[in-house]
N, C-alpha and C positions, 0 to 999 in steps of 0.2 A: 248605314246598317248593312249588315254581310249577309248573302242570298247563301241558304245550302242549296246545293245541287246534288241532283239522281244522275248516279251512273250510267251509263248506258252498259248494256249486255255487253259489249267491247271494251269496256273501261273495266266493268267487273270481273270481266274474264283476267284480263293482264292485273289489276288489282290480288283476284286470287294466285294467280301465279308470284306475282310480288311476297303475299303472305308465305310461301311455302319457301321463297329463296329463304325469306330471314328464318322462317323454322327449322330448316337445316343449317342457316350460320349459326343461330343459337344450340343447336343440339351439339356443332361442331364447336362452339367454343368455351361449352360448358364442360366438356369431355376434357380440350387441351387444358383448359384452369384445374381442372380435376389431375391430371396429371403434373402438369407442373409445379401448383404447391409442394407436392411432399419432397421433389427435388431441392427446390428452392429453400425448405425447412431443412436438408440433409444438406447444403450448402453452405449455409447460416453455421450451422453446429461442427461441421470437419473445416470450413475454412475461417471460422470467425472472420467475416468478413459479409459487411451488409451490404455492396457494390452494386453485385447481379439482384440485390430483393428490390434496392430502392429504383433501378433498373424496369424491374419487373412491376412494382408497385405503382411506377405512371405510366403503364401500356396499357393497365385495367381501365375497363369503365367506373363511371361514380358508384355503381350498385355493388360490381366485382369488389371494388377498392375494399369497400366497407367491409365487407366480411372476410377479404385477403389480411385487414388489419385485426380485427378480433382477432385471428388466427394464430397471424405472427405475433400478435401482443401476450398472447397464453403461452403458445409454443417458442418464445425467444426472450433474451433478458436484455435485448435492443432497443431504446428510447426510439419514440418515433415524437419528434416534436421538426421544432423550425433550426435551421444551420447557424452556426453563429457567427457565418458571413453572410446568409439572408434567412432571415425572419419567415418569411414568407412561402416558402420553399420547405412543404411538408417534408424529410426522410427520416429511415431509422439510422440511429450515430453511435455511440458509444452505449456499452454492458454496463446493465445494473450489477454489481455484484452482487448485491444482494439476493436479489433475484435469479439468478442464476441456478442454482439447485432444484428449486423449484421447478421452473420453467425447463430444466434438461430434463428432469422426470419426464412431465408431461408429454416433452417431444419424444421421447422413446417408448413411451406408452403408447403415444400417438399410434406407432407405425407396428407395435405388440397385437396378440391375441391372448384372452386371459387364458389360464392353465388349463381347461378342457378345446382350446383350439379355436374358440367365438370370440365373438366383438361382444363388447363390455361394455356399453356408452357410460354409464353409471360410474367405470372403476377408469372411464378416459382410454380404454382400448378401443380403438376404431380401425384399426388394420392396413393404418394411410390413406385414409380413405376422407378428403376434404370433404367431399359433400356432403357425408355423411356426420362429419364433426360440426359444419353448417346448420345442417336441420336440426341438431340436437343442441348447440350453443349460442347460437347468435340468432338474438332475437332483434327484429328491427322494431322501434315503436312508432306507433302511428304518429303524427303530428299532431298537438292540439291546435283544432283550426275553430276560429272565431268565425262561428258561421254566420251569427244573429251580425255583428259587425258586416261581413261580405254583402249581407241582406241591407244593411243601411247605408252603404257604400255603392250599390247597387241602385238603388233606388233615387238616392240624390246625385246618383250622375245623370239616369235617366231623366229624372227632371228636373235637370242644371238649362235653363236656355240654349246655356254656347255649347253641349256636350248629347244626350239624347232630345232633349225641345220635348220629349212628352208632358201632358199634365199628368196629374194623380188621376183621375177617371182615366184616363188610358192603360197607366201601371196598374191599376186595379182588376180593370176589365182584363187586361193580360194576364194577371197570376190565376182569374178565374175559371179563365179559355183553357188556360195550362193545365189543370190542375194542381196548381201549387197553391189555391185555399179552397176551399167548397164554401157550396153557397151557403149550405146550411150551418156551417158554422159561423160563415161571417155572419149571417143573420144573427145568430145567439150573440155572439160577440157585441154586436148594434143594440141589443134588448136587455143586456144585461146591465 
């Protein structure tokens, strides 16, 4: 079983200084993704050529990825699937034609202002401005997670012999210490 441990005043202090590097590489790398999309989408559309996105599209992190691909998938008429020399190997590859009309609108709406000179989320004018097209389209959904599952999976590890060795009067006494049941509920729960 895994002890936490307390900082020490010296551990915390360099800990805070640790949190403040990554708040400025974050600030700094939300900014450069901020800029670089609408390049990379004016890339896409003067060079027909997906090279420099698919390029671009594995230097991102997992969370970047995902909202770099909504993006490119609204503003481009480029299939993002698997190669057909590997499977496995997400990129964007060949023009939907279909698609195509469509999706050039949008990218030049994208980088528009509607006719009194504002952003338009509504009418898809956002001034090139990705993060802005972010917050207002791409929605990420929560995962549905099987919590009642994690809770019985949880428990019969704990009192598996070879894996936690607690009894149930242990696992009990522990959800009650936690607060993760009150007492007086279990009692009702017992009398009912």
């Amino acid at each position: 079983m895994s002890t936490l441990i307390k900082l020490s005043t010296v551990e915390v202090g360099t800990f805070t200084k640790a949190i403040e590097v990554v708040k400025k590489h974050e600030v700094k790398t939300k900014k450069l993704i901020g800029d670089i999309m609408p390049i990379a989408l004016q890339h896409v559309w003067g060079h027909n050529s997906v090279g420099l996105l698919n390029t671009l599209i594995h230097a991102l992190s997992p969370a970047n990825k995902k909202v770099a691909l909504v993006f490119f998938d609204v503003m481009t008429s480029h299939v993002y699937g698997g190669s057909k020399a590997n499977k496995s190997v997400k990129e964007y590859g060949k023009r939907d034609k279909s698609a195509t009309k469509g999706a050039k609108t949008r990218a030049e709406n994208f980088f528009d202002l509607d006719s009194d000179g504002n952003i338009d989320l509504d009418a898809g004018f956002y001034g090139g401005d990705f993060w802005l097209f972010v917050d207002n389209e791409v929605k990420i959904e929560a995962k549905n997670v099987d919590y009642m599952g994690m809770i019985d999976k949880a428990i019969a590890s704990a009192t598996d012999e070879n894996k936690g060795g607690f009894t149930s009067e242990e696992v009990m006494n522990h959800l009650i210490s936690s607060g993760g049941i009150d007492k007086d509920t279990l009692l009702a729960l017992l009398t009912a």
